[in-house]
C-alpha positions in Angstrom: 91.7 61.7 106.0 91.5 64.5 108.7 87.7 65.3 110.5 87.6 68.3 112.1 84.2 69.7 114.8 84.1 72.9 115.9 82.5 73.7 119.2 81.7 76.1 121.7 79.5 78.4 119.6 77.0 80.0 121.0 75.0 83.6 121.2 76.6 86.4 123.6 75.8 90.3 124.4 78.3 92.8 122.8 80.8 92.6 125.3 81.0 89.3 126.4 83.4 86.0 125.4 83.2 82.6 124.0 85.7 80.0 123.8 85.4 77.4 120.6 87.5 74.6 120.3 88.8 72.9 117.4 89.0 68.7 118.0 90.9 67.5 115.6 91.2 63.2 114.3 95.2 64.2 112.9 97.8 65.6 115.8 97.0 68.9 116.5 101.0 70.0 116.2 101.4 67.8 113.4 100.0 70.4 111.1 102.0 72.9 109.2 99.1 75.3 110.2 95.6 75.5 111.4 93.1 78.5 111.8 90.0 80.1 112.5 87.9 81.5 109.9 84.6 83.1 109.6 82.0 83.3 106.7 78.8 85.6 106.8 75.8 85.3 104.2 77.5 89.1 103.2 81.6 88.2 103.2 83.3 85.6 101.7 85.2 83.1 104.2 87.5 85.3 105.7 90.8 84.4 107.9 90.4 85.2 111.5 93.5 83.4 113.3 96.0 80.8 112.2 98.8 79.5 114.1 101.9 77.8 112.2 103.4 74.4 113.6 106.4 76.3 115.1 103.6 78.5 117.0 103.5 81.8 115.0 100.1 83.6 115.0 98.5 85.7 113.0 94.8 87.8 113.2 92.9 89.6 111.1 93.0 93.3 112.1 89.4 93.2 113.0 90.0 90.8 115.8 93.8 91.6 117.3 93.4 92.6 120.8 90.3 90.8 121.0 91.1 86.9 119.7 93.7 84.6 121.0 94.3 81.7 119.1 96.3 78.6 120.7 96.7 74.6 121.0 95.8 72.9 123.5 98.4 69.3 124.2 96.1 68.1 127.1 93.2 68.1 124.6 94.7 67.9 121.1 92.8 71.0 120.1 93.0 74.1 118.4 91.0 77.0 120.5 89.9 80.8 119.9 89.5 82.7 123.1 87.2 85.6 121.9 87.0 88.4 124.2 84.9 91.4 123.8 83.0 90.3 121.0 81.4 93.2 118.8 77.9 92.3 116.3 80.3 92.5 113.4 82.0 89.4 114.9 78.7 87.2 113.9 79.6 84.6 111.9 79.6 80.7 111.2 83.3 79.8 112.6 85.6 77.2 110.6 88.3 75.5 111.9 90.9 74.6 109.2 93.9 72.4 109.3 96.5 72.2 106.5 99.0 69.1 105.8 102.1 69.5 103.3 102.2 66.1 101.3 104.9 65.0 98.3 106.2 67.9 96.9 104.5 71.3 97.0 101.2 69.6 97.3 99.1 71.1 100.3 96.3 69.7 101.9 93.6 71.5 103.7 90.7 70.1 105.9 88.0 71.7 107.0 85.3 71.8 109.7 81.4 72.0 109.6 81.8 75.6 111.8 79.3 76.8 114.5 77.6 79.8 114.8 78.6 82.7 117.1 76.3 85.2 117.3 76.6 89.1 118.9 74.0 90.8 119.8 72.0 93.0 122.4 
């Protein structure tokens, strides 16, 4: 079993940055990928960053240039720096982690999120 807690969440002006982290119970780099997502009571859970266990990333459109997703070692976490966060970026943030197990079974694991919230 694999417990992931989001932190860092908070409410920011357009503009500014937050910083959520991602603590994980499993090895951070012993997953074959983790990422952000975002749900909104209007959009479905959505993909916002993942990272792959050899370290390739992917973002959303809505977030590249803005959203760096990464691994902290030190920690054992998985981290989203957001930088110049826009209202549409208001969501309730998942971490997720996903584990490969006999076969082509995959295994995903999922936080309880935290709110980030943009606005004036």
């Amino acid at each position: 079993q694999v417990f992931l807690q989001e932190s860092g969440g908070g409410s920011v002006q357009p503009g500014g940055s937050l910083r959520l982290s991602c603590a994980s119970s499993g090895g951070i780099f012993s997953f074959a990928s983790m990422g952000w997502y975002r749900q909104t009571p209007e959009k479905p859970r959505e993909m916002v960053a993942s990272i792959t266990s050899g370290g390739l990333t992917d973002y959303a459109d809505s977030v590249k240039g803005r959203f760096t997703i990464s691994r902290d070692a030190a920690k054992n976490t998985l981290d989203l720096q957001m930088n110049s966060l826009k209202p549409e970026d208001t969501a309730v943030y998942y971490c997720r982690a996903e584990r490969h197990g006999k076969g082509w079974n995959r295994n995903f694991y999922w936080g309880q999120g935290a709110q980030v919230r943009v606005s004036s």
